[in-house]
N, C-alpha and C positions, 0 to 999 in steps of 0.2 A: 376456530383456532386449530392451528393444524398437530398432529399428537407430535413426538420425538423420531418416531419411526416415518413420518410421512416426509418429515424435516430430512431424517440420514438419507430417504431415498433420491430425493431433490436433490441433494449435495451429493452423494455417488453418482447422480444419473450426470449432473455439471459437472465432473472429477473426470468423468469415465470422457465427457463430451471434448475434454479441453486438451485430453491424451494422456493425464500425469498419471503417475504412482508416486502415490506419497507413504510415510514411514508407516507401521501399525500403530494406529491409537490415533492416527492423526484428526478423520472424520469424528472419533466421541469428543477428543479436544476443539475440534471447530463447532464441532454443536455446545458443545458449554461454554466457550466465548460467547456465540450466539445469545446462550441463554442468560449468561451475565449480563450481556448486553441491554437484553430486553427487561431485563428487571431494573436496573442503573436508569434506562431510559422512561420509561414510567413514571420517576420523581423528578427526573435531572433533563431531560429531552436534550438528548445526546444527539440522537439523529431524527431524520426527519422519515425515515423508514420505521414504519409503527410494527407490519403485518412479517409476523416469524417468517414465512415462505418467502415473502420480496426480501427481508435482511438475507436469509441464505442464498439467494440467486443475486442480488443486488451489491451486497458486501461481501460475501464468501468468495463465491465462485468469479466477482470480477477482480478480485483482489488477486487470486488465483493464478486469474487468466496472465498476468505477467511473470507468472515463477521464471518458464523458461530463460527467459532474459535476466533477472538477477545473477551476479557473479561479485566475485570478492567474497574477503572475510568480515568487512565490517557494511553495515549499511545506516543510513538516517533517513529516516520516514519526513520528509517535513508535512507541517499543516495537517499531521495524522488523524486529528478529531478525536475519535472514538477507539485508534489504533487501526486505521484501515489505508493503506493493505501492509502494515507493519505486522500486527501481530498473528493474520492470519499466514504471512510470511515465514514468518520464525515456529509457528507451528509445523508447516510445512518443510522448512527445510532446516532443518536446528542446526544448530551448531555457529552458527554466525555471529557475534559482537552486532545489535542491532541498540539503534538509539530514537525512540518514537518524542518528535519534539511538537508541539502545539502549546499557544497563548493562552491560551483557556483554564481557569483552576479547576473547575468541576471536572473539564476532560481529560485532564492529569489527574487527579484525583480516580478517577474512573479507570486507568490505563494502570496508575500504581497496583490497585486492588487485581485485577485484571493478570498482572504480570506474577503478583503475590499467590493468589488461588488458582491457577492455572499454572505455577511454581515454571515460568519460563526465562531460563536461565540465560545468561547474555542479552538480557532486553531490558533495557532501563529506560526513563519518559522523563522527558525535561521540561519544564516548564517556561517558555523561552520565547521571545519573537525570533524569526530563523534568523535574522542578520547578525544575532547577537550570541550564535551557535558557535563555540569554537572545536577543532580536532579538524581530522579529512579523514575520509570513506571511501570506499570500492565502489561502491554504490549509492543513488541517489535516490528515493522517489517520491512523489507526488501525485497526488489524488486530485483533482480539480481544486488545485489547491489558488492560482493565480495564472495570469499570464506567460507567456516563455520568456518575456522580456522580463520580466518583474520576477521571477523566480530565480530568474540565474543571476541578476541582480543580488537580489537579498542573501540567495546563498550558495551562489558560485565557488566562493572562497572552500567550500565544503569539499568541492570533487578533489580526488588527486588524480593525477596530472594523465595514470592511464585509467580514470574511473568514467562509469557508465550513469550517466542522468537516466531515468525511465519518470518520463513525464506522462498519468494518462491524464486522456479528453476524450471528449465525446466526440463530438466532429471531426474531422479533419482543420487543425486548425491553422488553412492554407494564409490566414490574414493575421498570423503571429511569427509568423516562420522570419519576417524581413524585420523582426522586432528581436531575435538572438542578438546576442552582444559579442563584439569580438573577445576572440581569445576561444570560443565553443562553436560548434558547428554541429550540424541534423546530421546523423551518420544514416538512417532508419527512422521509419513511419510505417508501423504497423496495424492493421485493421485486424482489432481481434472480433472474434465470435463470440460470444459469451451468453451459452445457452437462459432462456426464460427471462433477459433482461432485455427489454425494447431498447430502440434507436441504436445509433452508430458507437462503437469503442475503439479508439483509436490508442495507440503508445509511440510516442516520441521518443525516438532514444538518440540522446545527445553525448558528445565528447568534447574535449577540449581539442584544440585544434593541432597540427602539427604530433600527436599519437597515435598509437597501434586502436585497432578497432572495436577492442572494448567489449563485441559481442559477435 
């Protein structure tokens, strides 16, 4: 089991890997997400990431890895699960109106407590199927959450009109691209790095069609 110090160092060594500076306090607040996390998951199997060192390279740092691209003031996390990469987002970069939405009671239930003891302000968790989400947002994102077709589906209605989707994947996923739905379009496909996690990390970053660039 790895101690808390071997944890901060993992997480600054991906911090430092990925280019960011983030506010002071932000690394003890990600490691105590973290550690919430892994105690919630214990009884409630939230994730399928057991091992504290892969959750910090696997959910921190690749959560992370899309800061840059986030913009706007409001954003909606959909199919968040655990609050990933919503609330290690809002750690990150506070100040933002965030809305973490998942079907799941236990992982609402998790994400309330979550938002409660880690007192993070403008992030609230709905309880919700996405198609049934009402408002619009600056920003969009999703975690291998569904399809590109079936996501903008379900919660297109979400973006406004100059907002940014940041859809990640793992692959490239060159066999959903012809499956966008009119009205949105690929502005961007980015292959990120995302130190100590295997295989590919890709982010889609989608607009709506006929607006300014978004990123």
């Amino acid at each position: 089991m790895s101690s808390r110090h071997e944890l901060q160092t993992r997480l600054e060594r991906g911090i430092a890997s990925l280019g960011l500076q983030l506010p002071a306090a932000s690394v003890e607040r990600l490691l105590d997400y973290q550690a919430l996390l892994a105690r919630w998951n214990a009884t409630y199997n939230l994730t399928a990431v057991r091992d504290p060192a892969d959750m910090v390279s696997r959910h921190l740092v690749d959560s992370l890895a899309i800061l840059p691209y986030v913009q706007g003031q409001t954003l909606a996390d959909l199919g968040t699960g655990p609050g990933l990469p919503g609330i290690p987002l809002a750690i990150a970069a506070p100040g933002r109106e965030i809305l973490l939405v998942d079907s799941n009671g236990k992982k609402v239930r998790f994400l309330r407590e979550a938002i409660r003891s880690l007192k993070l302000e403008g992030v609230r968790a709905a309880q919700s199927r996405v198609e049934e989400v009402e408002g619009q947002f600056d920003c969009i994102t999703a975690r291998a959450f569904a399809s590109l077709a079936d996501m903008l589906a379900w919660g297109g209605h979400l973006l406004t009109n100059n907002g940014t989707w940041l859809a990640m994947k793992g692959k490239h996923p060159e066999e959903e691209l012809a499956g966008v739905p009119p009205g949105f379009e690929v502005r961007a496909i980015h292959r990120l790095e995302v130190p100590d996690v295997g295989g590919e990390r890709h982010l889609v970053v989608i607009g709506r069609t006929g607006h300014g660039s978004g990123c």
